[in-house]
C-alpha atoms as a printed R data frame, in Angstrom:
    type eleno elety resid chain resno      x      y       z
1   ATOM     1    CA   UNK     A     1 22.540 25.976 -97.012
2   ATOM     2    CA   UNK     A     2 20.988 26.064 -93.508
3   ATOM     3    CA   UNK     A     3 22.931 28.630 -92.479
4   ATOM     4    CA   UNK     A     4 22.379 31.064 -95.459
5   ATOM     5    CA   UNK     A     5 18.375 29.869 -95.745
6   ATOM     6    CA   UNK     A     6 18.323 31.336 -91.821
7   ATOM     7    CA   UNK     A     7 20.509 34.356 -93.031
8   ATOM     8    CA   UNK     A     8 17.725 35.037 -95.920
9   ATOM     9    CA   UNK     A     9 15.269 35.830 -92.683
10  ATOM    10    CA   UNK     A    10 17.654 37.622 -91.157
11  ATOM    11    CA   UNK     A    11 18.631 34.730 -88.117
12  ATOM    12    CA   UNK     A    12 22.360 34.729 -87.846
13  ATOM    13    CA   UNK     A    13 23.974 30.971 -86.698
14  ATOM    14    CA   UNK     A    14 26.828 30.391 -84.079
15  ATOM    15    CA   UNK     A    15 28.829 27.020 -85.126
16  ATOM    16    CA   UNK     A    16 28.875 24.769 -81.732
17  ATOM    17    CA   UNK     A    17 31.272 22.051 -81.730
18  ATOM    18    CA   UNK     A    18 29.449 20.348 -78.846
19  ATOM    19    CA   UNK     A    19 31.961 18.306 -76.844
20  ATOM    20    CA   UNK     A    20 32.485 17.958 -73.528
21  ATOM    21    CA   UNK     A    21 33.498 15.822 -70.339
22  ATOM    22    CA   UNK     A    22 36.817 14.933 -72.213
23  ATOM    23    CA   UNK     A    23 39.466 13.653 -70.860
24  ATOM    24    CA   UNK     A    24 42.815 13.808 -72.847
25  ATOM    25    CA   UNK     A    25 45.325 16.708 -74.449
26  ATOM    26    CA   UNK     A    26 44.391 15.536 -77.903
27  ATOM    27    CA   UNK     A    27 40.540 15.709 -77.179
28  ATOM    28    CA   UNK     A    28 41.471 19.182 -75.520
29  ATOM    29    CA   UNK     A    29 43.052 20.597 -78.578
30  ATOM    30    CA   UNK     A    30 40.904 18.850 -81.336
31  ATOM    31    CA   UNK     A    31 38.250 21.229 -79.775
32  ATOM    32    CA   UNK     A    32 40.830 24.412 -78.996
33  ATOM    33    CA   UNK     A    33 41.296 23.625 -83.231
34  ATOM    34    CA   UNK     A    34 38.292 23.683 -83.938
35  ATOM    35    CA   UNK     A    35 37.136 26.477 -81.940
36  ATOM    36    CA   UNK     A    36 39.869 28.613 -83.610
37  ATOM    37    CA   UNK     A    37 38.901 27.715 -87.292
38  ATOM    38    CA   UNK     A    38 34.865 28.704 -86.401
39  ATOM    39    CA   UNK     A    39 36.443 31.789 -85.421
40  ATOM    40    CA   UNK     A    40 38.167 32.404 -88.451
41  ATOM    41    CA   UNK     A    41 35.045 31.313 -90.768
42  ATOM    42    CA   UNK     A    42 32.898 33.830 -88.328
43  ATOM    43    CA   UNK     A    43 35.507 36.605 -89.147
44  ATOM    44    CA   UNK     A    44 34.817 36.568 -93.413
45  ATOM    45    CA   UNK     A    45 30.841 35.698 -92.796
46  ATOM    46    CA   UNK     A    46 28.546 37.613 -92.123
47  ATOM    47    CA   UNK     A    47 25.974 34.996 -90.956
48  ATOM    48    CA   UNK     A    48 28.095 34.495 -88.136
49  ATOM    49    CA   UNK     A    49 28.367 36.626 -85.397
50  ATOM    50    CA   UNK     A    50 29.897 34.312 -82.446
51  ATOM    51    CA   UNK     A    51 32.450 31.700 -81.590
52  ATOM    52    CA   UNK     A    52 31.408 29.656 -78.727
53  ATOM    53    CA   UNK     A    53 32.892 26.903 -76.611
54  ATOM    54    CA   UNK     A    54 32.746 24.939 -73.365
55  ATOM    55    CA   UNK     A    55 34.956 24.989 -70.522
56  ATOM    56    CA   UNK     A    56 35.639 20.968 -70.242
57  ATOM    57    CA   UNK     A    57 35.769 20.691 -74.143
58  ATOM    58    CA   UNK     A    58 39.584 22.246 -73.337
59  ATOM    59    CA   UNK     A    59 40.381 20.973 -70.095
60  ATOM    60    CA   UNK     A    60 39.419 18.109 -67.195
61  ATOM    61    CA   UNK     A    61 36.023 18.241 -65.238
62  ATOM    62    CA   UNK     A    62 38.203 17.054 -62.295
63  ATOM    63    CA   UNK     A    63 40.458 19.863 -62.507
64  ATOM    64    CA   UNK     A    64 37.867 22.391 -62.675
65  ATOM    65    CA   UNK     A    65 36.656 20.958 -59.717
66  ATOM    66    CA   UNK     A    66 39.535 20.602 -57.888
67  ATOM    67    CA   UNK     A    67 40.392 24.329 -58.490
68  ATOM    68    CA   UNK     A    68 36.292 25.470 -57.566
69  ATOM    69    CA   UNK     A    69 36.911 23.279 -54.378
70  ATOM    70    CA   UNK     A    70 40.400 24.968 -53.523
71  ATOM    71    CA   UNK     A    71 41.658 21.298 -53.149
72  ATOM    72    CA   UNK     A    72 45.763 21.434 -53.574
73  ATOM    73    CA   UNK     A    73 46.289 20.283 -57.420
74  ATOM    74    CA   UNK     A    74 49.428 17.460 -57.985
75  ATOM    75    CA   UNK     A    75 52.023 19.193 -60.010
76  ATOM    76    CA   UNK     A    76 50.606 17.071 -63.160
77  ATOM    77    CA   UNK     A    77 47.440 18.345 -62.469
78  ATOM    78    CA   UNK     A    78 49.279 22.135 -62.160
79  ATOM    79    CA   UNK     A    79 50.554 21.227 -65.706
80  ATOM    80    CA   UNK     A    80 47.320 20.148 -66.919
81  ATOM    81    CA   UNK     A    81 45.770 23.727 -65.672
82  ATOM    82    CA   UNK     A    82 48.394 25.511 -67.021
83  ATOM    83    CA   UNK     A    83 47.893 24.279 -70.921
84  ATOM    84    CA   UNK     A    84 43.699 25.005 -70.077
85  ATOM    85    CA   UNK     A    85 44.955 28.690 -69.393
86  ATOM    86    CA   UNK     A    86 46.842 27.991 -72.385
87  ATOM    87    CA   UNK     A    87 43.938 27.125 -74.640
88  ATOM    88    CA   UNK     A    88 41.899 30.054 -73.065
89  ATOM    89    CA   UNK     A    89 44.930 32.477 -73.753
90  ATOM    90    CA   UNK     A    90 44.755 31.018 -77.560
91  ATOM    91    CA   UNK     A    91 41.454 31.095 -78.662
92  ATOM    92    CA   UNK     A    92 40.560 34.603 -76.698
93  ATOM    93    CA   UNK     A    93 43.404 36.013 -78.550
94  ATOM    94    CA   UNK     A    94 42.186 34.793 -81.591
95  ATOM    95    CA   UNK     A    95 38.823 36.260 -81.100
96  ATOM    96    CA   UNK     A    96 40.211 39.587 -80.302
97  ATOM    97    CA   UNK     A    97 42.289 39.418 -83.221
98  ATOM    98    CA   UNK     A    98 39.811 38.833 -85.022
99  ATOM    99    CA   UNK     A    99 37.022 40.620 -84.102
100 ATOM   100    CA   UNK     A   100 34.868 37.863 -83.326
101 ATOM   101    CA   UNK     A   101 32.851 37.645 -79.714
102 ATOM   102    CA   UNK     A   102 33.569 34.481 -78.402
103 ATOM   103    CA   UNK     A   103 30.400 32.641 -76.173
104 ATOM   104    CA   UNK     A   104 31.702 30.071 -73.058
105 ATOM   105    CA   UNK     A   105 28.859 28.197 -71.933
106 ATOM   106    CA   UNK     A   106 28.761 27.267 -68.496
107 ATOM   107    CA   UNK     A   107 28.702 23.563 -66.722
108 ATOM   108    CA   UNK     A   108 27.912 22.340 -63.445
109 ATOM   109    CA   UNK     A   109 28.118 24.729 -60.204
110 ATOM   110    CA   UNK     A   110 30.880 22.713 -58.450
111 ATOM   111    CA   UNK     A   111 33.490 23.152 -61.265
112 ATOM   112    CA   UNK     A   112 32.236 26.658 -62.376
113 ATOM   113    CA   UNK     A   113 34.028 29.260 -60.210
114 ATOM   114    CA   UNK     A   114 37.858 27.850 -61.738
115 ATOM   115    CA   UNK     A   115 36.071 28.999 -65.026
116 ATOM   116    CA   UNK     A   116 34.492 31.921 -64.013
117 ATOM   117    CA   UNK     A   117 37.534 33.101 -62.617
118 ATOM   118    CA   UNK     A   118 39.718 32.409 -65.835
119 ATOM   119    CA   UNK     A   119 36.906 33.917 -68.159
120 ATOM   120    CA   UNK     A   120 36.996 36.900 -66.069
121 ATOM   121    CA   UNK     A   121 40.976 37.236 -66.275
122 ATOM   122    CA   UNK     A   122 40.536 37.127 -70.007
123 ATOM   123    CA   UNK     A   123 37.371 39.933 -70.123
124 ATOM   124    CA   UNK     A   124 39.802 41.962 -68.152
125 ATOM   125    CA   UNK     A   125 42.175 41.421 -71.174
126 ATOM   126    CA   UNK     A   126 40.702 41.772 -74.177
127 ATOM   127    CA   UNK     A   127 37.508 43.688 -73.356
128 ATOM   128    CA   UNK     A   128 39.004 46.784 -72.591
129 ATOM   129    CA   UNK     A   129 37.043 48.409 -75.923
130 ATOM   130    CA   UNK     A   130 34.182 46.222 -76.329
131 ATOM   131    CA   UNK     A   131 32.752 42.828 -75.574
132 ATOM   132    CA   UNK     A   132 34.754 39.902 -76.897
133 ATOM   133    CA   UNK     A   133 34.820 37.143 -74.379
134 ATOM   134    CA   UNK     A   134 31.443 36.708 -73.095
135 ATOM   135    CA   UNK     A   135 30.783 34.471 -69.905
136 ATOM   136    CA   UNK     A   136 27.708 32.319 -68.976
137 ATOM   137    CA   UNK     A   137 25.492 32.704 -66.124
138 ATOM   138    CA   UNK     A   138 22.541 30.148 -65.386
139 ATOM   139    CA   UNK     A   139 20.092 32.261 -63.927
140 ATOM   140    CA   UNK     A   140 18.275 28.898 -61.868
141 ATOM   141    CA   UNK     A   141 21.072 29.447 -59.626
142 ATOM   142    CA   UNK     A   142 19.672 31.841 -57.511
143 ATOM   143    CA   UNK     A   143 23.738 33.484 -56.634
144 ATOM   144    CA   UNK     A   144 24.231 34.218 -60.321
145 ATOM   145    CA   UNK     A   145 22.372 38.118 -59.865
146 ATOM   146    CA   UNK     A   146 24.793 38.959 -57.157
147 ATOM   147    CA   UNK     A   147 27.761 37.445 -58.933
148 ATOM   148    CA   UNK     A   148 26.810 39.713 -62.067
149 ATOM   149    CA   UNK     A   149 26.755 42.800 -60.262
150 ATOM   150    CA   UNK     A   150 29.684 41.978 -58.661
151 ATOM   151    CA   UNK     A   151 31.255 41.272 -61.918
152 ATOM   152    CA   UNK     A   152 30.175 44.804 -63.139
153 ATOM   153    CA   UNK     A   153 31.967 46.574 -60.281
154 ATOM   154    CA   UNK     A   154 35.169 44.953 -61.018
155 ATOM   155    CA   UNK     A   155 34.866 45.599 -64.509
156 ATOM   156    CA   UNK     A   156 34.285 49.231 -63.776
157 ATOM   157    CA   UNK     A   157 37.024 49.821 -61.624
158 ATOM   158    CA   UNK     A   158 39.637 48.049 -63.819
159 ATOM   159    CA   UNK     A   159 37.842 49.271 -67.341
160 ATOM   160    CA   UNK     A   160 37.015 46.613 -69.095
161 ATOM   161    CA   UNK     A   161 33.223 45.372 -70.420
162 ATOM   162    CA   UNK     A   162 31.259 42.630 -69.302
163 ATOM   163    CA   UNK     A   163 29.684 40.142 -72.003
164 ATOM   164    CA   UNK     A   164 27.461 37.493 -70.641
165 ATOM   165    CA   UNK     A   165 25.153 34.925 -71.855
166 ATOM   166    CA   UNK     A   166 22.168 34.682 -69.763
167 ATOM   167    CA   UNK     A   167 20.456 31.008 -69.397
168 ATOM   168    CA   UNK     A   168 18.170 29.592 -67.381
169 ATOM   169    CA   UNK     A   169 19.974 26.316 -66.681
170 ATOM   170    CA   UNK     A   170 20.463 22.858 -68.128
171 ATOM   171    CA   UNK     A   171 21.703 20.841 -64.558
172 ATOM   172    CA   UNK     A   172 18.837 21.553 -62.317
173 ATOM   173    CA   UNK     A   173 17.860 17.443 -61.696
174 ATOM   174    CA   UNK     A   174 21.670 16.835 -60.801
175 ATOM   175    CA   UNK     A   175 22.597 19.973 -59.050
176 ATOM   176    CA   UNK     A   176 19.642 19.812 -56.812
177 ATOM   177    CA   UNK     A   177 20.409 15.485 -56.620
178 ATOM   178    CA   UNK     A   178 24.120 16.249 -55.569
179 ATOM   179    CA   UNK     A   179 23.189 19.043 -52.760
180 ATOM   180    CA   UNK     A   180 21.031 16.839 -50.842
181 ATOM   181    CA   UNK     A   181 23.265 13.805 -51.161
182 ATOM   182    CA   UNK     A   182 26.166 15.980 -49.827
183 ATOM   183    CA   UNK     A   183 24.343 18.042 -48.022
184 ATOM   184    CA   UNK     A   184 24.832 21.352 -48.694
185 ATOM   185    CA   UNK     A   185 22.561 23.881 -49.564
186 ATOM   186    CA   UNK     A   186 20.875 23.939 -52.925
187 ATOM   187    CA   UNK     A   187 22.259 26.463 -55.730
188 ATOM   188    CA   UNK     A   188 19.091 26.278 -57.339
189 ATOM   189    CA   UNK     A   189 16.067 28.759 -57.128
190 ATOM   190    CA   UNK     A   190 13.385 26.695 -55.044
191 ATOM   191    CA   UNK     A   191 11.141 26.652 -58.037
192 ATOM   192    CA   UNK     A   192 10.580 27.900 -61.945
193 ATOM   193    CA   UNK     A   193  8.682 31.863 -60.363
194 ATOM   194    CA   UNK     A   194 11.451 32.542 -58.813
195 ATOM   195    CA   UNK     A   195 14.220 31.476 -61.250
196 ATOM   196    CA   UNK     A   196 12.207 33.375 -63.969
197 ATOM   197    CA   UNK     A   197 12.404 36.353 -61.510
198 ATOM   198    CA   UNK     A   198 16.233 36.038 -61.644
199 ATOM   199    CA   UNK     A   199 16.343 35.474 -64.881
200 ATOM   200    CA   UNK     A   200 14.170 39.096 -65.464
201 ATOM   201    CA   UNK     A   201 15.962 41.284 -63.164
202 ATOM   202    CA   UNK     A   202 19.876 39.939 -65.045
203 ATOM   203    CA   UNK     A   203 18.357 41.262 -67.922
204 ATOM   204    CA   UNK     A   204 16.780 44.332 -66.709
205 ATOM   205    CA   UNK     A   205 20.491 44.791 -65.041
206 ATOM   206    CA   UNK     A   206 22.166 44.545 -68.142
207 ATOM   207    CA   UNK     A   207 20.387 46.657 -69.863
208 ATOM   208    CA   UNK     A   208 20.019 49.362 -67.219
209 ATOM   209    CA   UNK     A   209 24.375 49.605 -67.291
210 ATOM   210    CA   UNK     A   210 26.597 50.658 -69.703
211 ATOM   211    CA   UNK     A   211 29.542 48.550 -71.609
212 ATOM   212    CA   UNK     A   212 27.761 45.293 -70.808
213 ATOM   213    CA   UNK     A   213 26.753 43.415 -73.855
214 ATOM   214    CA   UNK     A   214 24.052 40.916 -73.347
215 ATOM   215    CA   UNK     A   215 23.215 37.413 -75.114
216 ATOM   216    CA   UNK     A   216 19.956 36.278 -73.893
217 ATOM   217    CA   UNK     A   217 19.609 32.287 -74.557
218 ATOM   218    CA   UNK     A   218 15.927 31.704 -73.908
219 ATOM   219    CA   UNK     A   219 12.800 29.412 -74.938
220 ATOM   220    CA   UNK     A   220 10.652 30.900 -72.891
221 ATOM   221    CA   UNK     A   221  8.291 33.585 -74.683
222 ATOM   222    CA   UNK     A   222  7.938 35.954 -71.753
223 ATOM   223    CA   UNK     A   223 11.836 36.501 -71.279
224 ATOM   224    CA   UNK     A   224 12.056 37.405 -75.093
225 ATOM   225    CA   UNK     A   225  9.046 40.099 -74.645
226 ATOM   226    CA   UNK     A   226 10.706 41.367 -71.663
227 ATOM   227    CA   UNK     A   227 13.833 42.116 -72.945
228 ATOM   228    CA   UNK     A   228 12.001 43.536 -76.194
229 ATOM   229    CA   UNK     A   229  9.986 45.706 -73.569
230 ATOM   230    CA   UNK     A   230 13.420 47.106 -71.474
231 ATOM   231    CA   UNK     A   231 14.674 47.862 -75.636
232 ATOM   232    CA   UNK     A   232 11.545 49.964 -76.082
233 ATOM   233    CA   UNK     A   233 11.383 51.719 -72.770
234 ATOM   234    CA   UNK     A   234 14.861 52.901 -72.880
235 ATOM   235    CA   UNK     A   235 15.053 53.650 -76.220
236 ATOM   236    CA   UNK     A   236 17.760 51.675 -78.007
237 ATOM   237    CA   UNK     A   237 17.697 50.224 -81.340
238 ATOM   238    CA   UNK     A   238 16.189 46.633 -82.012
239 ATOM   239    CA   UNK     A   239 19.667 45.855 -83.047
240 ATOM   240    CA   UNK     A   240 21.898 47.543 -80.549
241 ATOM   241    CA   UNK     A   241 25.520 45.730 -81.623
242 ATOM   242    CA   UNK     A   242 25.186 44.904 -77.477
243 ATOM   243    CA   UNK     A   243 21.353 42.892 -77.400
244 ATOM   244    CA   UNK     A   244 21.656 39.441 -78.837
245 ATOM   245    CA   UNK     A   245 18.679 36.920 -78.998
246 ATOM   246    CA   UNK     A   246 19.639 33.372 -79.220
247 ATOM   247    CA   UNK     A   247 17.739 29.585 -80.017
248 ATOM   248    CA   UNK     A   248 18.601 25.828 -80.627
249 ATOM   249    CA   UNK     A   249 18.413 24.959 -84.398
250 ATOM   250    CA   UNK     A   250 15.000 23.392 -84.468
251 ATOM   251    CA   UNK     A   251 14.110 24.985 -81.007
252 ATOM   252    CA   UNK     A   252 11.598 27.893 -80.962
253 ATOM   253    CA   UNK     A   253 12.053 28.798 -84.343
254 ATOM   254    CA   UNK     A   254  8.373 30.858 -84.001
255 ATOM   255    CA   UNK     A   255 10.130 33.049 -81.143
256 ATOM   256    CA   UNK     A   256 13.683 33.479 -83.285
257 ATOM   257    CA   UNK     A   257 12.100 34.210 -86.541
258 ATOM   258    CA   UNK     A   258  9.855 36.604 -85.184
259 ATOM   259    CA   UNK     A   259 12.026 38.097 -83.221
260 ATOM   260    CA   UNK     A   260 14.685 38.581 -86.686
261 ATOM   261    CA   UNK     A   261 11.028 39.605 -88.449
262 ATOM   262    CA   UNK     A   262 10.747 42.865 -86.606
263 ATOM   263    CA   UNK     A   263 14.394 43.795 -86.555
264 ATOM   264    CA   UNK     A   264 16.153 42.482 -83.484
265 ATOM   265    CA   UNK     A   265 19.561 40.632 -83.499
266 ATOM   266    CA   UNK     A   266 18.489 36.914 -83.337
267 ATOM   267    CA   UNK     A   267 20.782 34.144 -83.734
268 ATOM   268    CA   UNK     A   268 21.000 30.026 -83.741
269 ATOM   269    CA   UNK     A   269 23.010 27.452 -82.251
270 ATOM   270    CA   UNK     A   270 23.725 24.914 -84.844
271 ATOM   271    CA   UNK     A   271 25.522 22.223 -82.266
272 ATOM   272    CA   UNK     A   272 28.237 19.553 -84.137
273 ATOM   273    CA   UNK     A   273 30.386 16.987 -83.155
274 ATOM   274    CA   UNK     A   274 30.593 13.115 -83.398
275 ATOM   275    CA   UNK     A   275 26.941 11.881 -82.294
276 ATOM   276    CA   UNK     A   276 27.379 10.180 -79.611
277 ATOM   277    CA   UNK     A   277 29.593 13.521 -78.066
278 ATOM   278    CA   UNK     A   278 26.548 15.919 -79.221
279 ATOM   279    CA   UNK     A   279 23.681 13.573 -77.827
280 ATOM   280    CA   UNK     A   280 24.084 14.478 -73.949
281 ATOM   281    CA   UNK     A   281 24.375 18.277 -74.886
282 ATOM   282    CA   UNK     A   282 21.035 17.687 -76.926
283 ATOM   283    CA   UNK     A   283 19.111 15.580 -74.621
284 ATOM   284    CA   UNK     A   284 19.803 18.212 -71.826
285 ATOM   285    CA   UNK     A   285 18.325 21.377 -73.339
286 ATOM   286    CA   UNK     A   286 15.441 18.987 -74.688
287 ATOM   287    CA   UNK     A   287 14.806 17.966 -71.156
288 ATOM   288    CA   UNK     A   288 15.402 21.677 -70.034
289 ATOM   289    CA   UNK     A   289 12.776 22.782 -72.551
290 ATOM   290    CA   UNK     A   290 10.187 20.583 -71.152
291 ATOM   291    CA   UNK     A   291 10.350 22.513 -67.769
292 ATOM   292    CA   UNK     A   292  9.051 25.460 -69.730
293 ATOM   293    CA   UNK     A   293  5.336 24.466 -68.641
294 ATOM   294    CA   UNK     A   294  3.182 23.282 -71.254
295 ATOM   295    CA   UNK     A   295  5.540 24.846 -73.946
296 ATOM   296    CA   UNK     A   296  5.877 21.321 -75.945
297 ATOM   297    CA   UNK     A   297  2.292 21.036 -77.274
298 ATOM   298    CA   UNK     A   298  2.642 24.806 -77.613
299 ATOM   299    CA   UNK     A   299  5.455 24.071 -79.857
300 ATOM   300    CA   UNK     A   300  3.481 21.943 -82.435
301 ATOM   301    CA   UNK     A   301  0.774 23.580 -82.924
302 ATOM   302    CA   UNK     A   302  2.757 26.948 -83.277
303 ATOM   303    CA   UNK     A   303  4.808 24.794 -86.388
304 ATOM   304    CA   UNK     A   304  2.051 24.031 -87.740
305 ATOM   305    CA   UNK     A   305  1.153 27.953 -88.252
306 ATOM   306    CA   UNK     A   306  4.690 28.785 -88.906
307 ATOM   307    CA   UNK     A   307  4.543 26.634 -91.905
308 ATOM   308    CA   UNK     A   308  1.777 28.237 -93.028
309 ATOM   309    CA   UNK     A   309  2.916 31.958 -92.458
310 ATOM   310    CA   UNK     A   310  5.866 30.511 -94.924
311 ATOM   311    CA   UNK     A   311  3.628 29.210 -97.244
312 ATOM   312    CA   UNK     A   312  5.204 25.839 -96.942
C-alpha cells in the first residue's frame, strides 16, 4: 500500500535491501538474489523505476580495500574478487535485460576506487544506448567533480552514457577521523559552503552534457531548486526520462511531494532488510540530515503543514 499511496501523488519508490559490511558468499548472494528479484518486480511496475544496491552487500570491505590500495590480493582473495565481478556481471545484465536502471550507492573513500572502477567497466557495457548502471558520487569529497568529468571523457570516447547518483555524503565524521589518524590528506570539502558548491556545479555539469542521466539524492531544499532552475533555463521537460529526484521514506516528504506536485520525476527509497542490518544504514543518513543546518525543526513544523495541505 505504501508504495501505490506514494504512486497516487505521483512519487515513484526504489526497493533498498539495505545490507552491508557482510562477510560471507551466502550473505553475498542472498543480496545478489534479492537485488535480481527487485529488478524483476521494477520491470512489470510502474511505481518502480530503479534497482539499487551496495557494493559490500556483494562482496568483502577488505577486498575492496585491498584492490583501492593496490595491495597484492592472496589467490583466495583473487577468487573472492572474481565471484564480486561475478555478481556485478549478473545483476547489470539483468537490468539491461530488463530495462531497469540499476542505482550502486557508494561507501567509504578507501574502498571506493575497486568499485568505481568495476561500475565503470559495466557502464561501458551496457550503457552504450542509454543509462542503465548508474554510479554514486558523494559530492563532500571535494575529488568527486574532477572524477565526473573525467568519467564523461571516457565515456565519450568509447560511446557509452554516464548515469550517476549525486549525494552529498554519509561518512564525513569517519573519513575526516581516519585521515588525520593516518595522516593523509582529508577527502572531504573543509566545510558544508564548499561541499554544497560541489555538489551545485555536478549538477549544473550534468545537465549542461549530453547522454548523462542524473539522480540527484538530496535533503537539502536549495539543491532541489537548483536543479529545478538548470531544467527551466535550458529548457527540458520537468520529467526528462534523464532528471531523477530522490528522498528517504519518511525524509523530506514536503520537498518530494512537491517536487512530484508540479511534474518532476521524484522518487523514494523504501530501505529493507533484517533490523539490525538496516539500522546503521538508517542512523547514518539521520545523522547526515542533521548537518543540513537547522533543517530538523524545519522538518516538523513543515509536517505539520503538510498534513494540513492533505487534509489529514
Amino acid at each position: 500500500p505504501v508504495i501505490e499511496n506514494m504512486h497516487s501523488k505521483n512519487v515513484l519508490s526504489i526497493l533498498d535491501y539495505s545490507v552491508e559490511g557482510k562477510e560471507t558468499d551466502n550473505q553475498f548472494d542472498l543480496a545478489l538474489q534479492k537485488t535480481m528479484q527487485n529488478i524483476k518486480i521494477a520491470s512489470t511496475n510502474k511505481s518502480i523505476p530503479f534497482a539499487v544496491f551496495k557494493p559490500t552487500g556483494f562482496g568483502r570491505f577488505k577486498i575492496y580495500q585491498k584492490i583501492t590500495e593496490k595491495i597484492e590480493l592472496s589467490d583466495e582473495e583473487k577468487a573472492d574478487w572474481n565471484k564480486i565481478k561475478e555478481r556485478y556481471e549478473k545483476v547489470c545484465k539483468a537490468a539491461y535485460d530488463h530495462n531497469v536502471p540499476l542505482l550502486i550507492d557508494a561507501e567509504e573513500s578507501w574502498m571506493q576506487d575497486a568499485a568505481d572502477d568495476l561500475i565503470e567497466s559495466m557502464m561501458e557495457k551496457y550503457n552504450k544506448e542509454k543509462a542503465i548502471v548508474f554510479g554514486t558520487l558523494q559530492m563532500y569529497r571535494w575529488d568527486r567533480l574532477d572524477y565526473l568529468k573525467a568519467l564523461y571523457e571516457r565515456a565519450m570516447q568509447k560511446g557509452f552514457y554516464v548515469g550517476m547518483k549525486l549525494v552529498r555524503g554519509a561518512y564525513m565524521e569517519k573519513e575526516r577521523e581516519r585521515a588525520e589518524e593516518k595522516g593523509y590528506p582529508s577527502p572531504i570539502c573543509k566545510d558544508k559552503k564548499e561541499t554544497d558548491a560541489n555538489f551545485d556545479a555536478a549538477v549544473r555539469f550534468m545537465t549542461e552534457n549530453k547522454k548523462m542521466a542524473l539522480y540527484c539524492g538530496s535533503h537539502n531544499e536549495e539543491s532541489n531548486y537548483y536543479l529545478m532552475q538548470l531544467i527551466a533555463e535550458k529548457n527540458l521537460d520537468k520529467n526528462d526520462p534523464s532528471i531523477w529526484f530522490g528522498q528517504l521514506y519518511g525524509m523530506s516528504d514536503h520537498i518530494s511531494f512537491n517536487l512530484a506536485a508540479n511534474g518532476y520525476n521524484v522518487t523514494k527509497y523504501l530501505p529493507y532488510g533484517p533490523v539490525r542490518d538496516v539500522m546503521p544504514y538508517l542512523i547514518r543518513r539521520a545523522e547526515e540530515n542533521t548537518s543540513v543546518a537547522g533543517q530538523t525543526n524545519r522538518e516538523l513544523s513543515l509536517l505539520k503543514t503538510e498534513k494540513l495541505r492533505r487534509k489529514l
